[in-house]
C-alpha positions in Angstrom: 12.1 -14.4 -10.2 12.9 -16.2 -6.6 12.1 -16.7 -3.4 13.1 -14.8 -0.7 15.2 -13.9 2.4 14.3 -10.5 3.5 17.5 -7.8 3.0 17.6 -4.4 3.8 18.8 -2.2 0.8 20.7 1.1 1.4 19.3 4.0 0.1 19.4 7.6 0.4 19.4 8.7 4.1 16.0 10.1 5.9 15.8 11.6 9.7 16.0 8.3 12.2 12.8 9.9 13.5 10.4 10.5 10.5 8.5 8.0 8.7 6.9 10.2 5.2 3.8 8.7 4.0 3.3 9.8 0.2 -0.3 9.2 -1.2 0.3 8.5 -4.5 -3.3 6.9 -5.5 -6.1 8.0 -2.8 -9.1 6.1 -5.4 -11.4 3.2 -5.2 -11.3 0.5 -7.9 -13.8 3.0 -10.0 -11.0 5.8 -9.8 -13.8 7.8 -8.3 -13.2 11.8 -9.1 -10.2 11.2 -11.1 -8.4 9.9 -8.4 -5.8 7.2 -9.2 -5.8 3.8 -7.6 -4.3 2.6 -4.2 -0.7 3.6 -3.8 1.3 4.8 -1.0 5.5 5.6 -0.6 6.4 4.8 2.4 10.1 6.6 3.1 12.5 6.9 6.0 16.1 6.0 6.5 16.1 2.3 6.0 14.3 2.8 2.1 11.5 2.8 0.7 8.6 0.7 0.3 5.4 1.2 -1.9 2.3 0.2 0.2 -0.2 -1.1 -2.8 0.7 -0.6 -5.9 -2.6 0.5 -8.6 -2.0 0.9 -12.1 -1.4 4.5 -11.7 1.8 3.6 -10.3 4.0 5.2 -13.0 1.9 8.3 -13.4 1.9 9.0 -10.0 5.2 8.6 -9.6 6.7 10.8 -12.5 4.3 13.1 -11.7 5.9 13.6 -8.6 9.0 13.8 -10.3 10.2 10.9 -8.1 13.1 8.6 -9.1 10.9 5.2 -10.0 14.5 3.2 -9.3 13.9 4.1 -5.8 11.9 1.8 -4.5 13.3 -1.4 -2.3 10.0 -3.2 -1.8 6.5 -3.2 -2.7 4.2 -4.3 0.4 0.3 -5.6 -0.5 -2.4 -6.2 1.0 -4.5 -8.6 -1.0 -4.9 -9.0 -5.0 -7.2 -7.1 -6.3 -6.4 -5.4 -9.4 -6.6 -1.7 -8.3 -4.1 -2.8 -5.3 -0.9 -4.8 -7.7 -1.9 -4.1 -10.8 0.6 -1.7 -11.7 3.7 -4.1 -10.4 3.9 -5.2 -14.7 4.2 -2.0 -15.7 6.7 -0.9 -13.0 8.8 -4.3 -14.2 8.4 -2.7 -17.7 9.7 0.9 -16.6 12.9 -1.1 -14.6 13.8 -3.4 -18.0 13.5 -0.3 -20.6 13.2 3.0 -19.5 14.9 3.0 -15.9 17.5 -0.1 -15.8 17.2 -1.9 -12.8 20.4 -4.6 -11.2 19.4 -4.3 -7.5 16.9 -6.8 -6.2 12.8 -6.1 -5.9 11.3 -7.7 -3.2 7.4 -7.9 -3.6 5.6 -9.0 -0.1 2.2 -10.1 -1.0 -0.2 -12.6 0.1 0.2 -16.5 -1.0 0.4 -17.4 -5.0 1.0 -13.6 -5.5 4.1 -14.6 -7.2 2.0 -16.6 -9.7 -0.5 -14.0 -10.3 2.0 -11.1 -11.3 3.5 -13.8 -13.9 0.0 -14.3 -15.1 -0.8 -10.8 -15.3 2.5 -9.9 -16.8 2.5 -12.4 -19.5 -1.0 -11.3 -20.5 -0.3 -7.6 -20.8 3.5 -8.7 -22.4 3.3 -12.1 -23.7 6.5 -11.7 -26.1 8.4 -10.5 -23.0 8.0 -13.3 -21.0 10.9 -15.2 -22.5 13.0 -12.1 -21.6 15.0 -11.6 -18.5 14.3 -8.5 -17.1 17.6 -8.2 -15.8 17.3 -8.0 -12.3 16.0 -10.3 -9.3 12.5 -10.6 -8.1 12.5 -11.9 -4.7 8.9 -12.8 -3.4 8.1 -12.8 0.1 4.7 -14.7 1.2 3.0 -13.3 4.0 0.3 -15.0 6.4 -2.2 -13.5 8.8 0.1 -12.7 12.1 3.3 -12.8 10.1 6.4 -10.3 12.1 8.6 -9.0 9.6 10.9 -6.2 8.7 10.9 -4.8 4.7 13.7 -2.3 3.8 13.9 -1.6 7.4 10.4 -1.5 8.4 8.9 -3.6 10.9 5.7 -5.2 9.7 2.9 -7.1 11.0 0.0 -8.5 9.2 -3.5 -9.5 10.2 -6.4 -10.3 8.4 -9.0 -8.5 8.3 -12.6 -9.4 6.2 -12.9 -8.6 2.5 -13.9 -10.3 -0.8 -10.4 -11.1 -1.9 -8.3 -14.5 -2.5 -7.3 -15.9 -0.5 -7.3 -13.0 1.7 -6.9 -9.5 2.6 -4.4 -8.3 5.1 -4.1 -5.5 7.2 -0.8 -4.0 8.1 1.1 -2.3 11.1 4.2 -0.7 10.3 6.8 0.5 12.6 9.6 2.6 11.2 11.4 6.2 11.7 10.1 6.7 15.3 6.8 6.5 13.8 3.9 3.5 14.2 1.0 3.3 11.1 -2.0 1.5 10.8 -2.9 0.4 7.6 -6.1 -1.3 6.8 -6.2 -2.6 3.6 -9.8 -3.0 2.2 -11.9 -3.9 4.7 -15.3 -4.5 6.4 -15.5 -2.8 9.9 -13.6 -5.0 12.1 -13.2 -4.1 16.1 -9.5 -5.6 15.0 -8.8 -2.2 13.5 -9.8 -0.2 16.6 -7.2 -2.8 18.9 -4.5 -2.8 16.2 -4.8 1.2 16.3 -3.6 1.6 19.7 -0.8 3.8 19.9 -0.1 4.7 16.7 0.8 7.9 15.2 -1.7 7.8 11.8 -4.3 5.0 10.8 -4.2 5.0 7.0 -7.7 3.7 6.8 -10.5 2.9 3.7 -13.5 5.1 3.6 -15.7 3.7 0.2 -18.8 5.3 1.1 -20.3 7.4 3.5 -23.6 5.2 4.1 -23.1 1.2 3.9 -23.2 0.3 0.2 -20.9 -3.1 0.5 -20.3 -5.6 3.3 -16.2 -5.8 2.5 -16.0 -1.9 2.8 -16.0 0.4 5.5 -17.9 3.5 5.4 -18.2 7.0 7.1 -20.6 6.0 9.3 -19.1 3.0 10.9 -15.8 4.8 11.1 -18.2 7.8 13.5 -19.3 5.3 15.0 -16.5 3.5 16.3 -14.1 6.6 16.5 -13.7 6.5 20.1 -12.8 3.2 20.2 -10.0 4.5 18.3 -6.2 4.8 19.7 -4.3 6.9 17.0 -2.7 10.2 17.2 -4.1 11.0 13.5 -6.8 9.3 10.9 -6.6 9.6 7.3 -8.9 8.4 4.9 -8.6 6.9 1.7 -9.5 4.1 -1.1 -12.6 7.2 -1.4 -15.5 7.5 -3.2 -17.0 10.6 -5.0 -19.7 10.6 -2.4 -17.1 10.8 0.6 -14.7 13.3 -1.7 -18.4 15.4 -2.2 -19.8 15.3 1.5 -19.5 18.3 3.6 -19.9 16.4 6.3 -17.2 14.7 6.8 -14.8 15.9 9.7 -12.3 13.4 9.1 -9.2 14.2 6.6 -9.6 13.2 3.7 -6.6 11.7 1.7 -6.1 13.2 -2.0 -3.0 12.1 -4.5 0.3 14.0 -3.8 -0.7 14.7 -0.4 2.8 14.0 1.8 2.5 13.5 5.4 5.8 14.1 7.8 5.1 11.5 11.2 7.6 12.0 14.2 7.0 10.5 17.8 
């Protein structure tokens, strides 16, 4: 496992003008209604990136019947389990089961690299001495890093939640198509500028009265909904009272839910 300089893989060709969100976990950290944790495929022409990437990684996946090889980069936005826990299993799945040769890049917050390791040696200690046959390359991302992953353009901002050392939020440019991504978060008017012109806003919903300070709920996101700028919301990281509600005008994310975005 290395260090980085950012590539762009080739991969199967996508429309120049579609980005395809695939909602692979829709859950909280509880899995709330069965739902599996945070996980998103992000396609279009330059690859594909998972956005999160929960312990239900592999299900979710092969449930799909999606190719796991696929995948060019993984993108997170802080490290808490239910958002990279599945990276050891999906380094398990690429030594064994699905051999992997081409690079991995994994753009995470600082001493992500060191945390996977961890985690990874504690779940597969007698690996650890193994190569897994393929190259690792972290990227470490900062609050108001510009990037581009597997042909995406990416930038990061932080936004407030209970995570070390941080919690970003993302904005992601590809395919024609703009996406907001909020990671977990408290409501920050950050959200609402960062929204501006953008085709979907890919946005936490825990709750749907305030039930923790580092999470958004239904409420707030009523609230604030015409300080807004996106085409489209869709809410997710859910719990079973938001699933439940009949309230909620809002779409609701739910796993295997695939959305097409064109300018």
């Amino acid at each position: 496992m290395q260090a980085l300089v950012l590539t762009r893989w080739p991969t199967a060709p996508y429309s120049r003008r579609v980005l395809r969100l695939r909602v692979l976990g829709s859950g909280d950290a509880f899995n709330s209604s069965g739902a599996l944790h945070s996980c998103y495929m992000l396609e279009h022409d330059g690859g594909k990136v998972l956005l999160e990437c929960g312990p239900g990684v592999l299900a979710a996946m092969k449930r799909a019947d999606l190719d796991t090889g696929a995948v060019d980069a993984i993108l997170i936005s802080h490290l808490h389990g239910d958002h990279f826990g599945g990276i050891p299993f999906l380094l398990l799945e690429y030594k064994f089961k699905n051999p992997r040769r081409r690079p991995l890049v994994i753009a995470a917050p600082p001493t992500a690299e060191q945390r996977i390791r961890d985690l990874y040696a504690a779940l597969y200690r007698d690996l650890c001495a193994h190569e897994l046959g393929f190259p690792v390359k972290y990227v470490t991302i900062e609050p108001g890093a510009r990037f581009q992953l597997a042909g995406l353009e990416v930038e990061a901002f932080e936004v407030p939640h209970s995570a070390e050392p941080f919690c970003l939020g993302y904005r992601i440019v590809g395919g024609g198509a703009t996406m907001l991504f909020s990671g977990d978060s408290a409501w920050t008017d950050e959200l609402a500028r960062k929204s501006r012109g953008t085709d979907l806003f890919l946005c936490e919903c825990c709750s749907i009265e305030p039930e923790a300070p580092v999470h958004i709920c239904y409420r707030e996101i009523v609230a604030h909904r015409s300080e807004l700028g996106c085409k489209r919301m869709l809410l997710t990281h859910l719990g079973e009272d938001v699933r439940a509600s009949g309230e909620v005008e809002i779409e609701r994310a739910h796993d295997g839910l695939v959305i097409e975005l064109a300018p």
